[in-house]
C-alpha positions as a Markdown table, in Angstrom:
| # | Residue | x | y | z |
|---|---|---|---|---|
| 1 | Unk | 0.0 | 0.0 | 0.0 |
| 2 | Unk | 1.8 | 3.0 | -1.1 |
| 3 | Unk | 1.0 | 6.0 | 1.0 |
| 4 | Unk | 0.8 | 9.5 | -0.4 |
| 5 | Unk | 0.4 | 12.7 | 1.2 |
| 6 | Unk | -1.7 | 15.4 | -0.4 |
| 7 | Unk | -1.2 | 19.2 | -0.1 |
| 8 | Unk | -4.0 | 21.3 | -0.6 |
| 9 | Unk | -4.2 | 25.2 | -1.8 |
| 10 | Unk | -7.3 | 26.5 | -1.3 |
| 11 | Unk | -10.4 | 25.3 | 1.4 |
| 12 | Unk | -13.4 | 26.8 | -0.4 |
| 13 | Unk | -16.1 | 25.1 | -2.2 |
| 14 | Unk | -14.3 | 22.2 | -3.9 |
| 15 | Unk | -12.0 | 22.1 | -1.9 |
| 16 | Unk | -14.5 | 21.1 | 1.1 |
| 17 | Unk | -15.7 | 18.6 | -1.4 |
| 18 | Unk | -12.3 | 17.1 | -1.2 |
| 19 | Unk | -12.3 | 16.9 | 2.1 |
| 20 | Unk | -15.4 | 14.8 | 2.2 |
| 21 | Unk | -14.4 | 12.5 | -0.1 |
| 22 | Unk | -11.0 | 11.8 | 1.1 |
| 23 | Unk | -12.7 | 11.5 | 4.5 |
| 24 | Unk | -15.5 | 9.4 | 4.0 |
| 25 | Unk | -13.9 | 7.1 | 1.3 |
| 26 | Unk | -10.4 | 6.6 | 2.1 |
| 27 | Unk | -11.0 | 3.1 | 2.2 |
| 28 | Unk | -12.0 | 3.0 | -1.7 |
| 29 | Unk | -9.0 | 4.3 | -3.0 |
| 30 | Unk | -7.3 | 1.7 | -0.8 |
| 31 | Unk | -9.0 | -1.0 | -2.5 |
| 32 | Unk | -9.7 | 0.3 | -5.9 |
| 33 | Unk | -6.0 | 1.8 | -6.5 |
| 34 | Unk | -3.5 | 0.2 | -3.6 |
| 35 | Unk | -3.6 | 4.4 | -2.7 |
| 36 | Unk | -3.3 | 5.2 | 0.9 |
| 37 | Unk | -4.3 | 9.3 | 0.3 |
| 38 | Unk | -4.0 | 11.6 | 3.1 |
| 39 | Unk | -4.2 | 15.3 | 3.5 |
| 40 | Unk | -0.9 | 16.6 | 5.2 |
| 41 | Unk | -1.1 | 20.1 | 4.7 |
| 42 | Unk | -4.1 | 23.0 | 3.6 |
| 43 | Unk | -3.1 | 26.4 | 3.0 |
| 44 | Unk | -6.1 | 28.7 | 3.3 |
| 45 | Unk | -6.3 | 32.5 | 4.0 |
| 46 | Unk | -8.8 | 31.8 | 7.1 |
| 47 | Unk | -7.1 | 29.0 | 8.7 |
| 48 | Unk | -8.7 | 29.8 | 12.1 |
| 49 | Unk | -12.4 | 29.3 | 10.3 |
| 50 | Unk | -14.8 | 26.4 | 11.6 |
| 51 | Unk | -16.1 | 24.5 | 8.5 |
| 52 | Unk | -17.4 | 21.8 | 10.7 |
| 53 | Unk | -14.7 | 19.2 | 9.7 |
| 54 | Unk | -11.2 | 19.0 | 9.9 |
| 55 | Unk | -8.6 | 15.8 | 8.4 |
| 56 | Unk | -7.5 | 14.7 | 11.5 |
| 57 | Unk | -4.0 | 13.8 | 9.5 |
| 58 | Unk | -3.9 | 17.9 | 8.2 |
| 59 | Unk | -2.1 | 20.9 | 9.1 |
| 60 | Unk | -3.9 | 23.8 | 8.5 |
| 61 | Unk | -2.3 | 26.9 | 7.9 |
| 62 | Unk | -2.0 | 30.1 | 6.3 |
| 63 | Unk | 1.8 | 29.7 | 5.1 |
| 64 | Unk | 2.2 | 28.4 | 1.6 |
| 65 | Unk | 6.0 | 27.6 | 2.2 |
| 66 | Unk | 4.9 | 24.9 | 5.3 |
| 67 | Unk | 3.8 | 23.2 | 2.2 |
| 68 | Unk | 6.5 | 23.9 | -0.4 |
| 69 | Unk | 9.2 | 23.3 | 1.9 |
| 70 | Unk | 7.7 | 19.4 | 2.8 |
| 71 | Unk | 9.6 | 16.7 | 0.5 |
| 72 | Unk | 6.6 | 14.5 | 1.6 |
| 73 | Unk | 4.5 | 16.3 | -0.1 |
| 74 | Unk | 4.5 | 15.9 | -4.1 |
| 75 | Unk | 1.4 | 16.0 | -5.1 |
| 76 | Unk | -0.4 | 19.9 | -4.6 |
| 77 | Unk | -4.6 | 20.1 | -5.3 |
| 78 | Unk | -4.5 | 24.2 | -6.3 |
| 79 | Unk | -8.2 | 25.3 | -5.8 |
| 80 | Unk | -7.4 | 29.2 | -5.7 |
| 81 | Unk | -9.3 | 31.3 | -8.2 |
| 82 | Unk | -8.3 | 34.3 | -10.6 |
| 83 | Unk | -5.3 | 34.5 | -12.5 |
| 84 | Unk | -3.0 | 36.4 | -10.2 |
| 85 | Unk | -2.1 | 35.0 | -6.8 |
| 86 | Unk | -3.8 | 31.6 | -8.0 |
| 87 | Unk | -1.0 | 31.9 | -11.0 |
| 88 | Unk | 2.0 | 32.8 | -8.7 |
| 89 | Unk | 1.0 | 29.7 | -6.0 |
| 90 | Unk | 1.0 | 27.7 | -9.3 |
| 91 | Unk | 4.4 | 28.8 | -10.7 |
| 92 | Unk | 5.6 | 28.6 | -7.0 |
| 93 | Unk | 4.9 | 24.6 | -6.9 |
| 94 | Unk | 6.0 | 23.2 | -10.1 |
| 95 | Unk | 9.3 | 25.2 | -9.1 |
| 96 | Unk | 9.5 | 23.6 | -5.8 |
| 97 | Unk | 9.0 | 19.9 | -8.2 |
| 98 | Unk | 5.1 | 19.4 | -6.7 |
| 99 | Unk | 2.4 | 18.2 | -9.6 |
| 100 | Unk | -0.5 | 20.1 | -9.8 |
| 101 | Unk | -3.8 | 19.4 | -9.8 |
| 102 | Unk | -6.2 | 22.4 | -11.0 |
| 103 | Unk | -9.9 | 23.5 | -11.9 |
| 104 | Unk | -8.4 | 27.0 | -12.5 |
| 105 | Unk | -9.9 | 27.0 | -16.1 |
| 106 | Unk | -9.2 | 31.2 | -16.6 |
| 107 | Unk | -6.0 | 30.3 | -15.8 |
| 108 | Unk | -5.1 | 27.4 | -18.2 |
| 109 | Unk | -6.7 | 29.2 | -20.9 |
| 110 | Unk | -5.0 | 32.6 | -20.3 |
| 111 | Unk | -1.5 | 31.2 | -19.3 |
| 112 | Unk | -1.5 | 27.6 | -20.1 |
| 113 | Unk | 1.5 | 27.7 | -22.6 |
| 114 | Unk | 3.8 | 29.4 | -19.7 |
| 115 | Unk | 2.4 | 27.0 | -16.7 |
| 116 | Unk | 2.5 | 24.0 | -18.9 |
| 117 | Unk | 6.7 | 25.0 | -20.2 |
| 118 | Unk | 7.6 | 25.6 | -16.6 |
| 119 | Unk | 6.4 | 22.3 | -15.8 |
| 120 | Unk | 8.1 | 20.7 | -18.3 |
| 121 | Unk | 11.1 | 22.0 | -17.1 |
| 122 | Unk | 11.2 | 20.9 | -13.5 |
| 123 | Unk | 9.4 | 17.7 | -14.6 |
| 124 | Unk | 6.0 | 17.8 | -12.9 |
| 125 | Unk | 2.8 | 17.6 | -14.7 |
| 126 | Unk | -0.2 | 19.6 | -14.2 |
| 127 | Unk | -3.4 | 17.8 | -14.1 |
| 128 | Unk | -6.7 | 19.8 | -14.9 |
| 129 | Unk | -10.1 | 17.2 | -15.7 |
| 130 | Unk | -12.2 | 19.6 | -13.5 |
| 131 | Unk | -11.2 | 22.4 | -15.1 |
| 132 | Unk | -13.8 | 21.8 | -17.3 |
| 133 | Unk | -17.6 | 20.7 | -16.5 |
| 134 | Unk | -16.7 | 19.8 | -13.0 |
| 135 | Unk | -17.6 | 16.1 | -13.1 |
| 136 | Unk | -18.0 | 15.6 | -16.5 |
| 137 | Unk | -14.8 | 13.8 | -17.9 |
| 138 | Unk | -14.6 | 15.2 | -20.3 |
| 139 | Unk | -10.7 | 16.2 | -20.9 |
| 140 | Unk | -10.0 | 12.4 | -20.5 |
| 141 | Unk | -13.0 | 11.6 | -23.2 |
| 142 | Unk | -11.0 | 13.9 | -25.6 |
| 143 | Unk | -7.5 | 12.6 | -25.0 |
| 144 | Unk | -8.3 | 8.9 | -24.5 |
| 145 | Unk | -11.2 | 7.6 | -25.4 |
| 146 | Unk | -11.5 | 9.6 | -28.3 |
| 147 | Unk | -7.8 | 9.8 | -29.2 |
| 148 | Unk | -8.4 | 7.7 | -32.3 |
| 149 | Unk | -10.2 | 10.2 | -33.4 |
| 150 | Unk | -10.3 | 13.2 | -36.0 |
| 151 | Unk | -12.6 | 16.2 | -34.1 |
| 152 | Unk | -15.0 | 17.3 | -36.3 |
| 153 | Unk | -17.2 | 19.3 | -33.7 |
| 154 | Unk | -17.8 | 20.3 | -30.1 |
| 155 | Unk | -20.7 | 21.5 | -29.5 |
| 156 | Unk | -21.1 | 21.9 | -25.6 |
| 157 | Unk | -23.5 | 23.5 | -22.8 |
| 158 | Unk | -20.4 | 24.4 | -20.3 |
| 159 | Unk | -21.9 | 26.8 | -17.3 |
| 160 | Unk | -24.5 | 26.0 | -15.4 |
| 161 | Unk | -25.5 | 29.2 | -14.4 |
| 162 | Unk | -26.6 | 30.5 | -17.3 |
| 163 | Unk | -28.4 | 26.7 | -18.0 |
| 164 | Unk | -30.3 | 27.0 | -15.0 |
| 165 | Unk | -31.3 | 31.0 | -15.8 |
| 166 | Unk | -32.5 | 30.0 | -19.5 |
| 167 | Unk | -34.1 | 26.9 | -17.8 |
| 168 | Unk | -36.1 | 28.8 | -15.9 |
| 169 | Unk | -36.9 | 31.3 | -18.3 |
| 170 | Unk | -38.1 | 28.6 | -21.2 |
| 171 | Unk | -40.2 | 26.3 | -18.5 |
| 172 | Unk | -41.7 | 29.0 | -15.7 |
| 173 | Unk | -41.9 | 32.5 | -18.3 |
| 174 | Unk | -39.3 | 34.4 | -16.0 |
| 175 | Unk | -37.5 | 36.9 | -17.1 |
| 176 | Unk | -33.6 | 37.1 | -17.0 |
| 177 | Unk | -33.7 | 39.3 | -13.9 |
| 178 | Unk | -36.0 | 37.1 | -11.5 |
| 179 | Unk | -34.1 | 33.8 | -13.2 |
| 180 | Unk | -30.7 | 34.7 | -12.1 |
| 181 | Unk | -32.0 | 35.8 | -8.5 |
| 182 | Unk | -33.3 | 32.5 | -8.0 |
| 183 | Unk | -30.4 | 30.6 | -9.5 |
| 184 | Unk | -28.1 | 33.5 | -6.9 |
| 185 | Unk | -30.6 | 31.9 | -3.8 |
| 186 | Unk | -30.0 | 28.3 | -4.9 |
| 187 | Unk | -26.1 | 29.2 | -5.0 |
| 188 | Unk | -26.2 | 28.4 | -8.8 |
| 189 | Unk | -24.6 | 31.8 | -9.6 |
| 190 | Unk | -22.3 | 34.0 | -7.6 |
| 191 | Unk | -23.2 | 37.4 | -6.3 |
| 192 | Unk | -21.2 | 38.8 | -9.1 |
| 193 | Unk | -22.7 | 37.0 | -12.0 |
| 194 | Unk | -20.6 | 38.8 | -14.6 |
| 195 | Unk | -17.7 | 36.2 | -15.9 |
| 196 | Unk | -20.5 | 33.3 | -16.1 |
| 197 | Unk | -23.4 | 35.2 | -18.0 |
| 198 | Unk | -21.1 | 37.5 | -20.4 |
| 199 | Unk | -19.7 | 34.2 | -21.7 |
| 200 | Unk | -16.0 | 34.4 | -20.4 |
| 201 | Unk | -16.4 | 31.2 | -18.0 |
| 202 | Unk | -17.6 | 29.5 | -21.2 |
| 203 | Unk | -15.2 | 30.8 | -23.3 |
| 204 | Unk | -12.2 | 29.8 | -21.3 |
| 205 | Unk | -13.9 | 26.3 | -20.9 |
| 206 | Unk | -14.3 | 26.5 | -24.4 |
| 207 | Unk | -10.5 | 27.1 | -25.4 |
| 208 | Unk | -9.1 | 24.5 | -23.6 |
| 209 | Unk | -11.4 | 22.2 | -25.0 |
| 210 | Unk | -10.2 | 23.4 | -28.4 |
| 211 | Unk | -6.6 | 23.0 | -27.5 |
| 212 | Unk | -6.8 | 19.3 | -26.7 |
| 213 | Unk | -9.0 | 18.4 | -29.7 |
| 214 | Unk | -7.3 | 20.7 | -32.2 |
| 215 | Unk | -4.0 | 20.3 | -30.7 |
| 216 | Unk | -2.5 | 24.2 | -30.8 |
| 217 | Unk | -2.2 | 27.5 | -29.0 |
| 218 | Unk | -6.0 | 29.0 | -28.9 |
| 219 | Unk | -5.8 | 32.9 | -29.3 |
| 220 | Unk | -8.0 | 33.6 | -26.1 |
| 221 | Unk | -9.0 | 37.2 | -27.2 |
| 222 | Unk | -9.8 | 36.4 | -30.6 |
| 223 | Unk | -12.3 | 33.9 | -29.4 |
| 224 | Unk | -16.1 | 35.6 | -30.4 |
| 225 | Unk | -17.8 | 36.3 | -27.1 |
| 226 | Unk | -21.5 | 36.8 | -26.6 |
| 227 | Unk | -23.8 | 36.1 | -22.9 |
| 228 | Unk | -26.8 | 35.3 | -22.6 |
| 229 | Unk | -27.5 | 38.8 | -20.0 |
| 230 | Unk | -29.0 | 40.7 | -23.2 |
| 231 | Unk | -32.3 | 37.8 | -23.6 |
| 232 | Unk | -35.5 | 38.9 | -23.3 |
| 233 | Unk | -38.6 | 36.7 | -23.2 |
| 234 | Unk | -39.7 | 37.7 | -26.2 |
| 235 | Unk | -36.5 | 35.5 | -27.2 |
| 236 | Unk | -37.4 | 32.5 | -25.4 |
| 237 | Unk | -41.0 | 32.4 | -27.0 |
| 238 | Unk | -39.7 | 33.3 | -30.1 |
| 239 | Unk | -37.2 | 30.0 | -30.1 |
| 240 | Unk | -40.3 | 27.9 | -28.9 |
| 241 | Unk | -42.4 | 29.1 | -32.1 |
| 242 | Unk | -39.6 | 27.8 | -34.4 |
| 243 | Unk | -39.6 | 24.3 | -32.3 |
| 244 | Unk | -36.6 | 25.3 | -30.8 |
| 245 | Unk | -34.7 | 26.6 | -27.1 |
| 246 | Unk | -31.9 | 28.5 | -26.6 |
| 247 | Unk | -28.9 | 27.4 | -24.9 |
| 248 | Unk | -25.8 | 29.5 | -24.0 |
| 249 | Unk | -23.6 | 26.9 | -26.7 |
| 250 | Unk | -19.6 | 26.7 | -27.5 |
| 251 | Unk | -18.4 | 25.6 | -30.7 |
| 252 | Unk | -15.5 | 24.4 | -31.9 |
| 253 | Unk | -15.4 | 23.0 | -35.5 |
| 254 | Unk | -12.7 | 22.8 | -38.3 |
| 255 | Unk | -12.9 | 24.1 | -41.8 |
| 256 | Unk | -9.7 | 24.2 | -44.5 |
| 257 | Unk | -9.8 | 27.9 | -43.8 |
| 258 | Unk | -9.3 | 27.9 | -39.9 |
| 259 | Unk | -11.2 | 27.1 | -37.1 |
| 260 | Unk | -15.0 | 28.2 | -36.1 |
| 261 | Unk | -15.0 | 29.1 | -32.5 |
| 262 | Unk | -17.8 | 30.8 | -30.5 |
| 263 | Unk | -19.6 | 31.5 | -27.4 |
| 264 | Unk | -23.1 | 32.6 | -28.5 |
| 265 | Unk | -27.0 | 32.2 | -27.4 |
| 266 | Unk | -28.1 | 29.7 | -29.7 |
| 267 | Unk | -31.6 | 28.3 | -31.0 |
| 268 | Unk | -31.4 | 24.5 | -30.7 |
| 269 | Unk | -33.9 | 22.4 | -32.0 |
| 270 | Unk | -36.1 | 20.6 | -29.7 |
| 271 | Unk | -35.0 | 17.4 | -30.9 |
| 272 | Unk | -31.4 | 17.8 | -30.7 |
| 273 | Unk | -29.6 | 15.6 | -27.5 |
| 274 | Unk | -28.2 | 19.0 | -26.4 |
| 275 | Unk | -31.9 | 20.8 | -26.2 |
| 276 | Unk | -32.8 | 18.3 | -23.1 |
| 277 | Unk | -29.7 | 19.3 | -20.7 |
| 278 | Unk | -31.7 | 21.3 | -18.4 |
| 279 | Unk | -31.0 | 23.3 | -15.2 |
| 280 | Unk | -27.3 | 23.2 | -13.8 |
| 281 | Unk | -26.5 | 20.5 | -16.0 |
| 282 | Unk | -23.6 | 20.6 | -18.5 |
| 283 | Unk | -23.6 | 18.5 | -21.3 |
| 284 | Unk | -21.1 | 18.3 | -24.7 |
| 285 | Unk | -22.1 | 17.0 | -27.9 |
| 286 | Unk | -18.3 | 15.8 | -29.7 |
| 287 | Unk | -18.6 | 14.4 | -33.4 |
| 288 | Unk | -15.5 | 12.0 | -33.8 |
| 289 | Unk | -14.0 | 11.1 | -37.4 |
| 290 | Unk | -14.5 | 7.2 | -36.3 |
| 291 | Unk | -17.2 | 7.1 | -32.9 |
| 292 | Unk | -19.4 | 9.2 | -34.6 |
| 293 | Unk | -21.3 | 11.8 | -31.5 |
| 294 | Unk | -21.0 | 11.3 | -28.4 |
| 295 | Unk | -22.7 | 13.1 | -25.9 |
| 296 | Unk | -22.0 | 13.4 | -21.9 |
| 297 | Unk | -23.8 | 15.2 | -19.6 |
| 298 | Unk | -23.6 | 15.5 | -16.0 |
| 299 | Unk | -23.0 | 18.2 | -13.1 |
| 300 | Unk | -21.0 | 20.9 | -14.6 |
| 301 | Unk | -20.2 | 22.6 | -10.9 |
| 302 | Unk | -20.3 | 22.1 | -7.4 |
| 303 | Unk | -18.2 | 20.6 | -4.4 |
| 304 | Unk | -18.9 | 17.2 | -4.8 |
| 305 | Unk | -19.0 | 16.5 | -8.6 |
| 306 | Unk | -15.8 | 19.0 | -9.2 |
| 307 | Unk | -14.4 | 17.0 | -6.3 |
| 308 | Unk | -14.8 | 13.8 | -7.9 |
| 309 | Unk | -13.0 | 15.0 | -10.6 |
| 310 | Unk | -9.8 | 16.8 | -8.7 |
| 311 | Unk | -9.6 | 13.9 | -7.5 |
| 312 | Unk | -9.8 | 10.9 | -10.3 |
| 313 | Unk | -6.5 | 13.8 | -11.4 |
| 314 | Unk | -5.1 | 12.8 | -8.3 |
| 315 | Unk | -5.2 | 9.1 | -8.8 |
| 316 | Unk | -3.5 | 9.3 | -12.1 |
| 317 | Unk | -1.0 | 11.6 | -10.8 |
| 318 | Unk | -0.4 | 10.1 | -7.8 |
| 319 | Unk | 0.0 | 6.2 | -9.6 |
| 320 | Unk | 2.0 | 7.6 | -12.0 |
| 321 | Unk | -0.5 | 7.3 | -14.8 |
| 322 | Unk | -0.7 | 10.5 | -15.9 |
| 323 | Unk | 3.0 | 11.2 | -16.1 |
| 324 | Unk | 3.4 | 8.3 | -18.0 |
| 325 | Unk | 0.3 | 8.7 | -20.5 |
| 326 | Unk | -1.2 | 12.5 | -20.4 |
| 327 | Unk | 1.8 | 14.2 | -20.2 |
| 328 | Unk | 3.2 | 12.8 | -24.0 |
| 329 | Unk | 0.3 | 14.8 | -25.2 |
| 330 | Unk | 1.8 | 18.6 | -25.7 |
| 331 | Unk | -1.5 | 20.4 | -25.4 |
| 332 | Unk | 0.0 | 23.3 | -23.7 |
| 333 | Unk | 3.5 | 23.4 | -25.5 |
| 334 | Unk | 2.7 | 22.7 | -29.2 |
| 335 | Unk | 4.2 | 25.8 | -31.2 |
| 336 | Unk | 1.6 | 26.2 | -33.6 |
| 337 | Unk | -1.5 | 28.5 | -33.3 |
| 338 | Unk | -4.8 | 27.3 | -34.4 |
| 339 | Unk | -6.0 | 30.2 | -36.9 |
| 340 | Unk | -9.6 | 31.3 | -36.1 |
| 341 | Unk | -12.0 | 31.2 | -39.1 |
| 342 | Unk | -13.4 | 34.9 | -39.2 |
| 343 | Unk | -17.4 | 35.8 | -38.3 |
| 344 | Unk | -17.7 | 36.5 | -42.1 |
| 345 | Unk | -16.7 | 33.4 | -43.2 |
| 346 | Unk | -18.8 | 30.7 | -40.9 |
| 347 | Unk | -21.2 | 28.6 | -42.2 |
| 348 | Unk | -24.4 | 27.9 | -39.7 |
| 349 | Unk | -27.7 | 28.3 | -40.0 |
| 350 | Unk | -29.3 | 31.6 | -38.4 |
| 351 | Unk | -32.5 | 33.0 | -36.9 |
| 352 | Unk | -34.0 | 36.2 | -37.4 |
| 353 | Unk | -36.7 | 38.1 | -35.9 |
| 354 | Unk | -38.5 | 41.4 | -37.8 |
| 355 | Unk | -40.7 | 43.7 | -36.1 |
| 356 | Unk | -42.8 | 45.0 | -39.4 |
| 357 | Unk | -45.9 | 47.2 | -40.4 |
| 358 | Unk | -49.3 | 45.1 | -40.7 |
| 359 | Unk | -49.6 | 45.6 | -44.7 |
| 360 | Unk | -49.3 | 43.9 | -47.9 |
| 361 | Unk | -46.4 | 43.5 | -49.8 |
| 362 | Unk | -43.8 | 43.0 | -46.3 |
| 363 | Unk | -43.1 | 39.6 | -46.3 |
| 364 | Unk | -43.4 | 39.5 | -49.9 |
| 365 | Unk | -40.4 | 42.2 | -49.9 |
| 366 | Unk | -38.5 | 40.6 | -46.6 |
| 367 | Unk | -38.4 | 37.2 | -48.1 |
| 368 | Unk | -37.2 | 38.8 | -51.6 |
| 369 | Unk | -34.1 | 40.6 | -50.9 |
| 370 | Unk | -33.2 | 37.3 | -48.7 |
| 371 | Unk | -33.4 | 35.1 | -52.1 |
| 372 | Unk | -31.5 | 37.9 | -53.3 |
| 373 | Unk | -28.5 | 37.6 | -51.0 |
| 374 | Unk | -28.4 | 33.7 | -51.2 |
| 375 | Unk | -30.5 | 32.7 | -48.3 |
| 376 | Unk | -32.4 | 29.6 | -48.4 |
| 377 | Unk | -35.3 | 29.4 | -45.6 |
| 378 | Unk | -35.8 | 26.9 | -43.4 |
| 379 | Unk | -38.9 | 28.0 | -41.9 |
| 380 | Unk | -41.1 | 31.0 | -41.6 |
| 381 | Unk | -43.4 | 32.4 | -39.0 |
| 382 | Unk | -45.4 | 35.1 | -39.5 |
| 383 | Unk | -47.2 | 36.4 | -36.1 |
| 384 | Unk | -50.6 | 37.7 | -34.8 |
| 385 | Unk | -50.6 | 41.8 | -35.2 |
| 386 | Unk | -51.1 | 43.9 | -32.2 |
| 387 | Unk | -53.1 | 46.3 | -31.7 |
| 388 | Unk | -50.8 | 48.9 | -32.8 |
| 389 | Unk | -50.5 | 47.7 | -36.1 |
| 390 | Unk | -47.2 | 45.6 | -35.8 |
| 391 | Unk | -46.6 | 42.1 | -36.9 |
| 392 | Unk | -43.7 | 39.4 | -36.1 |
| 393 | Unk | -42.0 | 37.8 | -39.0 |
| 394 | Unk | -39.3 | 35.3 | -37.8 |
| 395 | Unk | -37.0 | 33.4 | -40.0 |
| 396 | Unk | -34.8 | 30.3 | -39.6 |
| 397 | Unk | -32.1 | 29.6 | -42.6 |
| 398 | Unk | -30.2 | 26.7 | -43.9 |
| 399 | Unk | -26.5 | 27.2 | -43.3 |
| 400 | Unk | -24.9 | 29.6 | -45.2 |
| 401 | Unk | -21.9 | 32.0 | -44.8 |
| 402 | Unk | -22.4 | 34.6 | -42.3 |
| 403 | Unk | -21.7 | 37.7 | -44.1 |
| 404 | Unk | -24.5 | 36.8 | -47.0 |
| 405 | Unk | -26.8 | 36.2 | -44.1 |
| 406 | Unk | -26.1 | 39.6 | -42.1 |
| 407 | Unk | -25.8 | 42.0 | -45.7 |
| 408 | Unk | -29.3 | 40.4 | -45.9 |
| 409 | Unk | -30.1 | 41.7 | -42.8 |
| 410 | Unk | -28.8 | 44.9 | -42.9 |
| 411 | Unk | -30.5 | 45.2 | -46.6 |
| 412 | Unk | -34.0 | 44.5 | -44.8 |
| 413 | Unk | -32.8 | 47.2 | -42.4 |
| 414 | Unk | -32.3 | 49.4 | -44.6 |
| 415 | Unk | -35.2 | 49.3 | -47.2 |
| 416 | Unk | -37.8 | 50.7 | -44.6 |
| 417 | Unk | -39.4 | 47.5 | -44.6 |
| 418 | Unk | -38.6 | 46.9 | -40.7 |
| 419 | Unk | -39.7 | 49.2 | -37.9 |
| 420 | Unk | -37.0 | 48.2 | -35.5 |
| 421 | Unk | -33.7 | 46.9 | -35.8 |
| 422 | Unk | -33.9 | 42.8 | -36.8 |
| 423 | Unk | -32.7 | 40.5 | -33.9 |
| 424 | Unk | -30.5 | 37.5 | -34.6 |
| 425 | Unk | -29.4 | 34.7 | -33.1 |
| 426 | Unk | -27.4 | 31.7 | -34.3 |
| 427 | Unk | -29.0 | 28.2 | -34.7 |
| 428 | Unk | -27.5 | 24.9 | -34.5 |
């Protein structure tokens, strides 16, 4: 029975998952893995803090050095946040020769390529499975199972927050505001919401993701961006008439001109796999050259489920599995950056949504200058006018390049046919 002692950066959420499993099942890692895994040291800013349990095998301190400074000690579970101090803590143990094991995704994405060197050098390994969709395993899906595999698309539901929000807006009629206050009283989404429903969270989920399957540098700030804080209801109901829901979705799929990569709200047909991962649920659709699609779904967040996944990291490490097998992939040290196909030149289907004048000859006109610019229709709604006068007339297309599809657009705009500017939204 080989025993190993764990260090531990970081006692908040997850890391009180850890805690708990390492506590209650000690004994399976014993049997499943011939693992003996103990906590010897956690560094947390509040060491003095009563969290109701405490690994009777731990020292609990606020001194990172206790732990950098312990030969014991070679395997280090990093559960800080940010990209500052959580980066320096990092940089600090893979110099002191300790693996890491991380769900920091902001800062893999943002400063994977230097991490990832630096531990080449001093011949650690940094380990990152809940990086991304907390339970989900989906890094090893990608770099194992799949391995065999050419990527031909991810297409993924990767924060939970804003699934929970458009959950509740699709099934109860809320609108964004009242959504996210309930998902901020169920803990779903912090008090500062910002980084989950402006995309970022997704998007940094999203270029890692990218990086394993595409195998190259992801430029993070070229990645297109959009959150899912600018939805209105008339959105959601809009999605359901074209037999459809929106999901905040990341995509990643190759072309011979570059790579398509987005964060966007997306209309998903209702009988897609992806359209029935509801609530906090995270789920990824991946078409494989040879396995065809495959899709996972499963807790995206939380203490437990992220736990379970720090912690399958550790196992590898900690066996010497992942040293041995994960590290020969160069994710994070491959020279070569993946060029980014531009908005212009995607091909996806699209949704569009015209506020017009009750009269004849609009749709006539609308559907017109669309032949005119290429675009074939998928289907057509045209709505109920108000009492004011004003009528709905919402589009879905086949896929087409983007800029044909928006200089349609803007040419409806601009004709005088539309009485407010069009709203669009991508569909899968």
């Amino acid at each position: 029975m080989e025993r190993c002692a764990l260090g531990l950066i970081g006692w908040g959420t997850v890391g009180g998952g850890v805690v708990d499993i390492l506590t209650r099942d000690a004994a399976l890692f014993r049997e499943r893995c011939g693992l003996d895994l103990y906590l010897k040291t956690i560094v947390t800013r509040t060491p003095a803090r009563d969290r109701g349990q405490k690994p009777a095998s731990a020292t609990i301190t606020d001194r990172v050095d206790v732990l950098l400074n312990d030969p014991d000690i070679r395997t280090v579970i990093h559960l800080v946040g940010g990209t500052t101090a959580a980066k320096d803590l990092c940089v600090a143990c893979l110099k002191a020769g300790k693996h890491i094991v991380t769900a920091n995704k902001a800062l893999l994405a943002e400063h994977g390529d230097e991490l990832f060197a630096l531990a080449a050098k001093h011949q650690v390994t940094i380990a990152f499975e809940a990086a991304v969709a907390g339970g989900i395993p989906i890094i090893a899906a990608l770099r194992d199972g799949l391995v065999a595999n050419r990527i031909e698309g991810i297409y993924a539901i990767l924060n939970g927050t804003c699934n929970y929000i458009l959950t509740r807006m699709t099934e109860d009629g809320k609108d964004y505001g009242a959504a996210l206050t309930e998902a901020q009283e169920l803990g779903y989404a912090e008090a500062d919401p910002t980084l989950d429903v402006n995309g970022t969270d997704t998007a940094h989920k999203l270029a890692i993701l990218a990086r394993i399957a595409f195998h190259g540098r992801i430029p993070l700030a070229e990645l297109r961006c959009e959150g899912i804080d600018k939805l209105t209801a008339q959105d959601i109901e809009s999605a359901r008439t074209m037999g459809a829901c929106i999901k905040l979705l990341a995509v990643a799929k190759p072309s011979t001109r570059g790579l398509e990569l987005r964060v966007a709200p997306t209309l998903i047909p209702i009988d897609h796999p992806l359209a029935s991962v509801n609530k906090n649920y995270n789920g990824i659709y991946v078409h494989g050259s040879a396995a065809g699609p495959t899709l996972l779904v499963g807790q995206g967040a939380g203490a437990l489920p992220t736990a379970s996944a720090v912690l399958a990291d550790v196992v590898d490490v900690c066996t010497g599995r992942y040293l041995a097998t994960a590290s020969r992939f160069q994710f994070f040290t491959s020279a070569h950056a993946v060029p980014l196909l531009p908005e212009s030149d995607e091909v996806t289907s699209s949704y569009a949504r015209f506020i017009v004048a009750d009269k004849p000859g609009v749709l006539a006109g609308i559907t017109g200058l669309l032949s005119k610019q290429g675009v074939s229709v998928l289907n057509i709604h045209q709505g109920t006018p108000n009492q004011s006068g004003q009528a709905l007339i919402e589009v879905s297309t086949h896929p087409l390049k983007s800029a044909d599809f928006f200089a349609a657009i803007h040419a409806i705009d601009q004709s005088g046919l539309t009485l407010k500017p069009t709203v669009t939204l991508r569909r899968l």
